[in-house]
Biopython code that builds the backbone (N, CA, C, O; Angstrom):
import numpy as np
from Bio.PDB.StructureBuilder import StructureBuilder

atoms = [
    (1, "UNK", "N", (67.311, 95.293, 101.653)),
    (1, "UNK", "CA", (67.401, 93.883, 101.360)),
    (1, "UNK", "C", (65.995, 93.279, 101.313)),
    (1, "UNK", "O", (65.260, 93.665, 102.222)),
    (2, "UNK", "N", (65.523, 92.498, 100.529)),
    (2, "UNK", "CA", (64.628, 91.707, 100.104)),
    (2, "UNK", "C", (64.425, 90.611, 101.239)),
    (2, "UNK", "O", (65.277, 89.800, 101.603)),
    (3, "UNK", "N", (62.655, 90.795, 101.903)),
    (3, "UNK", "CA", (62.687, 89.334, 102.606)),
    (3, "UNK", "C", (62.104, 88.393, 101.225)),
    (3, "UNK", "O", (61.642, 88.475, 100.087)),
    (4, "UNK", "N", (62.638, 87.209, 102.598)),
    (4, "UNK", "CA", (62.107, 85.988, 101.741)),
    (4, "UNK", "C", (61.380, 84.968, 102.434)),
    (4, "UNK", "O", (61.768, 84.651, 103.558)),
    (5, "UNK", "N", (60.020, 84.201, 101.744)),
    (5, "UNK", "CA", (59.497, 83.365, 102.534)),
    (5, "UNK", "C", (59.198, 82.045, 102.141)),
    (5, "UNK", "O", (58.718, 81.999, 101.008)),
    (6, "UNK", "N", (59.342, 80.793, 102.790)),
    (6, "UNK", "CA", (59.250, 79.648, 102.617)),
    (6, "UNK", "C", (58.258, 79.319, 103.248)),
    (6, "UNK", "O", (57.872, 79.789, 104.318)),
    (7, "UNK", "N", (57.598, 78.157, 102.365)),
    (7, "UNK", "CA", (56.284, 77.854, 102.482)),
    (7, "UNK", "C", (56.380, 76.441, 102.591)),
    (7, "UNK", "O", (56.291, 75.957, 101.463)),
    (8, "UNK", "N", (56.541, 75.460, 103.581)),
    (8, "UNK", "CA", (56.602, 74.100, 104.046)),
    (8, "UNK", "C", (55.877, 73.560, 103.941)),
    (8, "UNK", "O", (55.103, 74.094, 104.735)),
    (9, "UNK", "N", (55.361, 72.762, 103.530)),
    (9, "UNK", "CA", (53.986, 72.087, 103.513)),
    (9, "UNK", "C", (54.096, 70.705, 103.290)),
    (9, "UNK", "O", (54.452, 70.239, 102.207)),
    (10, "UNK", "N", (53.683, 69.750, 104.686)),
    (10, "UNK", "CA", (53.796, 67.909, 104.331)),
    (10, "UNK", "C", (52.349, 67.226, 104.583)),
    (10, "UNK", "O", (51.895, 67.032, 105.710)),
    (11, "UNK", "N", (51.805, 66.950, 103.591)),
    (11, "UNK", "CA", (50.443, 66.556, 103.066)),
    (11, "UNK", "C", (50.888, 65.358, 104.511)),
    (11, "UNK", "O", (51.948, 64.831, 104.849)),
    (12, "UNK", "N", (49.470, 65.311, 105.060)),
    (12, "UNK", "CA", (48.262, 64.454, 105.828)),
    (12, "UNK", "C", (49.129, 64.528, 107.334)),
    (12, "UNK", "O", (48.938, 63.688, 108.214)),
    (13, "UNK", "N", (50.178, 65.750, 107.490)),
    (13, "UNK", "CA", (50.731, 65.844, 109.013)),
    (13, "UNK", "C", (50.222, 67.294, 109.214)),
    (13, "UNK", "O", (50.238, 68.309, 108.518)),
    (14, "UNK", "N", (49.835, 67.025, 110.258)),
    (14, "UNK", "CA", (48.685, 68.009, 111.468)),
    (14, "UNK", "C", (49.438, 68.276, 112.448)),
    (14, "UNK", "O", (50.180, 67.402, 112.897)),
    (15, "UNK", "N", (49.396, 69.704, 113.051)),
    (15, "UNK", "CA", (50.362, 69.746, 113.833)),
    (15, "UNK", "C", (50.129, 69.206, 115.279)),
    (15, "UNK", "O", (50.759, 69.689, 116.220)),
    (16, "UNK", "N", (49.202, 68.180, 115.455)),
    (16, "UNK", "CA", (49.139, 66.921, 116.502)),
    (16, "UNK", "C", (49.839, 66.742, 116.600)),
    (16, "UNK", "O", (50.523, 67.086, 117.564)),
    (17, "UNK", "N", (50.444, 65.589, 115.011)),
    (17, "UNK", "CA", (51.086, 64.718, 114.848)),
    (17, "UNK", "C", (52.543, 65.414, 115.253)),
    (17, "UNK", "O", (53.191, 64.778, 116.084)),
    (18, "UNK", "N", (53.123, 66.636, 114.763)),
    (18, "UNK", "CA", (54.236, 67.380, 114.780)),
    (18, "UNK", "C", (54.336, 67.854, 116.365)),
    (18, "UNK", "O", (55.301, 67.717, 117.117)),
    (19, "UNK", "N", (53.409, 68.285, 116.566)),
    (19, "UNK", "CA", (53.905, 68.769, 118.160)),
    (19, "UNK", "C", (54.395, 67.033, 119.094)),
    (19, "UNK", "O", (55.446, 66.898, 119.720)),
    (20, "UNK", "N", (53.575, 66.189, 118.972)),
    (20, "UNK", "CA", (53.889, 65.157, 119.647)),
    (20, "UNK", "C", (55.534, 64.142, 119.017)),
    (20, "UNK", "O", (56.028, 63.175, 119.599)),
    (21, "UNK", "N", (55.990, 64.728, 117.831)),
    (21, "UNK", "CA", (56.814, 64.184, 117.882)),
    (21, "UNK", "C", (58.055, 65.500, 117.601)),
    (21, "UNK", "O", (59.094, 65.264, 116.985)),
    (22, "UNK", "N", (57.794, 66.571, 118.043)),
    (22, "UNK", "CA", (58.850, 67.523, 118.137)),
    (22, "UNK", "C", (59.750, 67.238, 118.845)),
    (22, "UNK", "O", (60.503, 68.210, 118.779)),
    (23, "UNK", "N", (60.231, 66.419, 119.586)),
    (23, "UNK", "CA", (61.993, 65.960, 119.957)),
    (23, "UNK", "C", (62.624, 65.040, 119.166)),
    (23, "UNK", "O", (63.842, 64.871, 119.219)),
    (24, "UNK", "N", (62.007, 64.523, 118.546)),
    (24, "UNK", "CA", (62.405, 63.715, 117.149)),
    (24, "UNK", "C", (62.717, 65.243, 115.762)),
    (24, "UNK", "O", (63.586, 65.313, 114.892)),
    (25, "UNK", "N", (61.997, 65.876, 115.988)),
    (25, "UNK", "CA", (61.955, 66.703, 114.432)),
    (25, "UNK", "C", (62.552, 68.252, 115.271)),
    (25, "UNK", "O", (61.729, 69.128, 115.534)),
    (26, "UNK", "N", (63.624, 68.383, 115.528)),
    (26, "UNK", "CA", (64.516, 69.738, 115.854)),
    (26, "UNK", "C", (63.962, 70.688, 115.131)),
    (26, "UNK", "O", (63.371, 71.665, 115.590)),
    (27, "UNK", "N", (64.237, 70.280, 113.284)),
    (27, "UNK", "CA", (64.196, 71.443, 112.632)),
    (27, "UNK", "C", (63.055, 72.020, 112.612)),
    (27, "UNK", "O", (63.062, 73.182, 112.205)),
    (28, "UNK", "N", (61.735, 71.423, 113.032)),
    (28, "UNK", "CA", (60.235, 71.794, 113.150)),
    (28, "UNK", "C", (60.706, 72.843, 114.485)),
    (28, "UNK", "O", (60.970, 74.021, 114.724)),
    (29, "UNK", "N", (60.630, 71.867, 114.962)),
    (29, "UNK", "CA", (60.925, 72.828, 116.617)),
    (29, "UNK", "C", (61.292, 74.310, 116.251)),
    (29, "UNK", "O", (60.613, 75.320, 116.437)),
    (30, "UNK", "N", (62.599, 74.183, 115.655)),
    (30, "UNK", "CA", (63.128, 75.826, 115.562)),
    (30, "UNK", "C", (62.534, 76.183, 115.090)),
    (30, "UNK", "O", (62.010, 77.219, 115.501)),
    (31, "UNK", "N", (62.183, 75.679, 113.987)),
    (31, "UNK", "CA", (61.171, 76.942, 112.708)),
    (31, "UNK", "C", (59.861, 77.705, 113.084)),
    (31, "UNK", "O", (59.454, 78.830, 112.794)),
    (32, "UNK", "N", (59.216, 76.418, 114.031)),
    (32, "UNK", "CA", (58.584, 77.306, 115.270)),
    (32, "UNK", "C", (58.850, 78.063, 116.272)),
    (32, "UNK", "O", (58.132, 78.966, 116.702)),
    (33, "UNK", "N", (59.942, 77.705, 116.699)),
    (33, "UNK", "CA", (60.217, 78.844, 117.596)),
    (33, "UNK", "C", (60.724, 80.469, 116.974)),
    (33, "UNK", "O", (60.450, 81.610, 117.344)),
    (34, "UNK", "N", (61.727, 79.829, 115.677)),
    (34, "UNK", "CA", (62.064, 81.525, 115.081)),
    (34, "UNK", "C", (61.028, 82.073, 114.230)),
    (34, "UNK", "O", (60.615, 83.230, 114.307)),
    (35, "UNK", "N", (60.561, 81.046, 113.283)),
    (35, "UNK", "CA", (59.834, 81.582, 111.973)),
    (35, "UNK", "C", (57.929, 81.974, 112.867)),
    (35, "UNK", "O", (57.549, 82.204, 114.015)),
    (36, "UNK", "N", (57.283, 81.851, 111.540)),
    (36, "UNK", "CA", (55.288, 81.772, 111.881)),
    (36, "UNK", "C", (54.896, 80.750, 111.462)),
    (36, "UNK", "O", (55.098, 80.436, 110.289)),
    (37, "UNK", "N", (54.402, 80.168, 112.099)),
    (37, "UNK", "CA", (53.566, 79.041, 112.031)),
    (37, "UNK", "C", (51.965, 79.139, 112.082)),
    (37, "UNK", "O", (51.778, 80.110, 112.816)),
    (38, "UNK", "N", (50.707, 78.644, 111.690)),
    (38, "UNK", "CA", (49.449, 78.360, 111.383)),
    (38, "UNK", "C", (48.854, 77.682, 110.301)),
    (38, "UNK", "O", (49.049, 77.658, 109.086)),
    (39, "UNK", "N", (47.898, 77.017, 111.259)),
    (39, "UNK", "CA", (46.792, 76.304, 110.663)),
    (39, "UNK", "C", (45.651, 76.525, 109.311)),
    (39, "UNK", "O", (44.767, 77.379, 109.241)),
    (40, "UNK", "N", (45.920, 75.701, 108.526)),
    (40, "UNK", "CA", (44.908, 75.982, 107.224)),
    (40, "UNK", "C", (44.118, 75.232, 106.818)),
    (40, "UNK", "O", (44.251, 74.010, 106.760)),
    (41, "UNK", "N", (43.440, 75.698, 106.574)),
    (41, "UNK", "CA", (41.658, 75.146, 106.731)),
    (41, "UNK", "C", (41.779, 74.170, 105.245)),
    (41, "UNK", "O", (42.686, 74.609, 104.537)),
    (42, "UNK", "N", (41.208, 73.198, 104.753)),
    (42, "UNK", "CA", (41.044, 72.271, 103.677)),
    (42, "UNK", "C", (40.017, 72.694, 102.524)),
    (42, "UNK", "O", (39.086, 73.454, 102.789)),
    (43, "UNK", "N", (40.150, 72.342, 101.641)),
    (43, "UNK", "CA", (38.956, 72.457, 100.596)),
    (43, "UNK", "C", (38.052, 70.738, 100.510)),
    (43, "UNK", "O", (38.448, 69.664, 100.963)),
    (44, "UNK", "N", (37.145, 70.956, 99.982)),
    (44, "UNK", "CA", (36.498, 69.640, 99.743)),
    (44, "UNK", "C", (36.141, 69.364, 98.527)),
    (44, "UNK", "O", (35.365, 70.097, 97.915)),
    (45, "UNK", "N", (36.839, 67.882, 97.827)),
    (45, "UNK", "CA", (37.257, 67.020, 99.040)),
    (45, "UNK", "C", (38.655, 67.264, 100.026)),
    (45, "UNK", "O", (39.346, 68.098, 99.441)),
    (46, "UNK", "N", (39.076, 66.991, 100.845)),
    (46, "UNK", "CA", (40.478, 67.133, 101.551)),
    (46, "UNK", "C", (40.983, 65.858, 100.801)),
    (46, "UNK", "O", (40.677, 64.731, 101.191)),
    (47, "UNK", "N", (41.798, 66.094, 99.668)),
    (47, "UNK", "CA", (42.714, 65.091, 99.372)),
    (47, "UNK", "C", (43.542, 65.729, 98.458)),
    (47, "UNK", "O", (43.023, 66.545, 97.695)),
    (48, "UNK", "N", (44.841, 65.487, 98.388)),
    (48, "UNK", "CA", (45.885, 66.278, 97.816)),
    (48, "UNK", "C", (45.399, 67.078, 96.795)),
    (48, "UNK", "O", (45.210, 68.294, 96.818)),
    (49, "UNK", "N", (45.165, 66.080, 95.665)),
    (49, "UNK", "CA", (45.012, 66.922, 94.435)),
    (49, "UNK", "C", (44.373, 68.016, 94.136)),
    (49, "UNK", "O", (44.679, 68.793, 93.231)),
    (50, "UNK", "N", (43.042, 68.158, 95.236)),
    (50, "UNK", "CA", (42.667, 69.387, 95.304)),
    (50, "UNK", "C", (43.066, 70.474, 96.137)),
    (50, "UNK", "O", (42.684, 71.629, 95.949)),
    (51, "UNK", "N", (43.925, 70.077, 97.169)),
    (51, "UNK", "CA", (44.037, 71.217, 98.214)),
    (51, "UNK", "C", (45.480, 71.455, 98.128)),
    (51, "UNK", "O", (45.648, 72.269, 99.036)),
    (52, "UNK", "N", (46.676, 71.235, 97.569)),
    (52, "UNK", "CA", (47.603, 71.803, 97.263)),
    (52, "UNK", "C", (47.441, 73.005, 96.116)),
    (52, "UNK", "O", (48.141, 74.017, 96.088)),
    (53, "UNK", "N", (46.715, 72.786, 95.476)),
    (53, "UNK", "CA", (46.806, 73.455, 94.855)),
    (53, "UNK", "C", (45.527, 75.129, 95.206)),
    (53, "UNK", "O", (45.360, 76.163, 94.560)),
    (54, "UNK", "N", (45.023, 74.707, 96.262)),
    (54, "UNK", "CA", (44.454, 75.899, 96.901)),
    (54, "UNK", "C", (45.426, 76.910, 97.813)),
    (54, "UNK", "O", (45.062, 77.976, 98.310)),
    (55, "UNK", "N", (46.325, 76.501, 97.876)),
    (55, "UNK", "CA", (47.458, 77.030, 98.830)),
    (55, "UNK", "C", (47.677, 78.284, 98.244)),
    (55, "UNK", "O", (48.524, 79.045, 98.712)),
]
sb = StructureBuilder()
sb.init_structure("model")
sb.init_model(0)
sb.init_chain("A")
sb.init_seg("    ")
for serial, (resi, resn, name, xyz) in enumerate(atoms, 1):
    if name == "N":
        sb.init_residue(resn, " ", resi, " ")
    sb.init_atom(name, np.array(xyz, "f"), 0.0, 1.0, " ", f" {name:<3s}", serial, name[0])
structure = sb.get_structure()
């Protein structure tokens, strides 16, 4: 069977912002607890149009 992977990504939330409001956001919670989670570094400038599309 074929894995499969999803790639989440919500422009200008840091996982500050996400860890401090993880009892509000469950589904974050789990996905951290079952799935992988990490941090990715920005291109410059850091503003959407360029760094989504570095992904």
């Amino acid at each position: 069977m074929k894995r499969r992977v999803v790639v989440i990504g919500i422009d200008g939330a840091t996982w500050k912002v996400i860890n401090r409001y993880e009892s509000f956001l469950p589904a974050f919670q789990r996905l951290k607890e079952e799935g992988v989670w990490g941090v990715l570094e920005t291109v410059y400038p850091p503003v959407t149009f360029t760094a989504w599309p570095s992904l």
